[in-house]
C-alpha positions in Angstrom: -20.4 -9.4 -7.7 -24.0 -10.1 -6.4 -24.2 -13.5 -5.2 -20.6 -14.4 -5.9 -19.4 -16.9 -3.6 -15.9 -16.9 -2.2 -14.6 -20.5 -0.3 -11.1 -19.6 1.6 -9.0 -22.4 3.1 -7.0 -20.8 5.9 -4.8 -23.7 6.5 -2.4 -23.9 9.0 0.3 -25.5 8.4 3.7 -25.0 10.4 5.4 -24.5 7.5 3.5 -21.1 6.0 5.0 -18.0 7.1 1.8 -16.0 5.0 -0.9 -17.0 7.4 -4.5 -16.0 6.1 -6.2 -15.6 9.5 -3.2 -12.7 10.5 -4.7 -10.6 8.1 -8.4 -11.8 7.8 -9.6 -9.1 9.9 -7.9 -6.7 7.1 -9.6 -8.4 4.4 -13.4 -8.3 5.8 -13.0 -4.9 7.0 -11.9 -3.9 3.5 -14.8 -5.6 1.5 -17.5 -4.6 4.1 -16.6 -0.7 3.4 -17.1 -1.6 0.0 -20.7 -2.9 0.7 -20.0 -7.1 0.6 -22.3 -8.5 3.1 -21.3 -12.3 4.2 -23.5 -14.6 5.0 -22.7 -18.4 5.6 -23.5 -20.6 3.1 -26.7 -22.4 5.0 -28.0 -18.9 4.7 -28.3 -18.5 1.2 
């Protein structure tokens, strides 16, 4: 995926029981190990 650009929305809400940031540290850890770099957009 070189140069493939992922945009997350880790909303909030009261209502979700799934929150995205409880497991965000999973999710970068996982795709770093694979070799993904992230960047922030402005330094593309």
């Amino acid at each position: 995926m070189n140069g493939f650009i992922l945009l997350m929305h880790i909303g909030t809400a009261p209502s979700r029981t799934d929150k995205l940031y409880e497991h965000l540290d999973e999710f970068l850890t996982e795709f770093r190990q694979k070799g993904y770099q992230f960047v922030r957009v402005d330094e593309l």
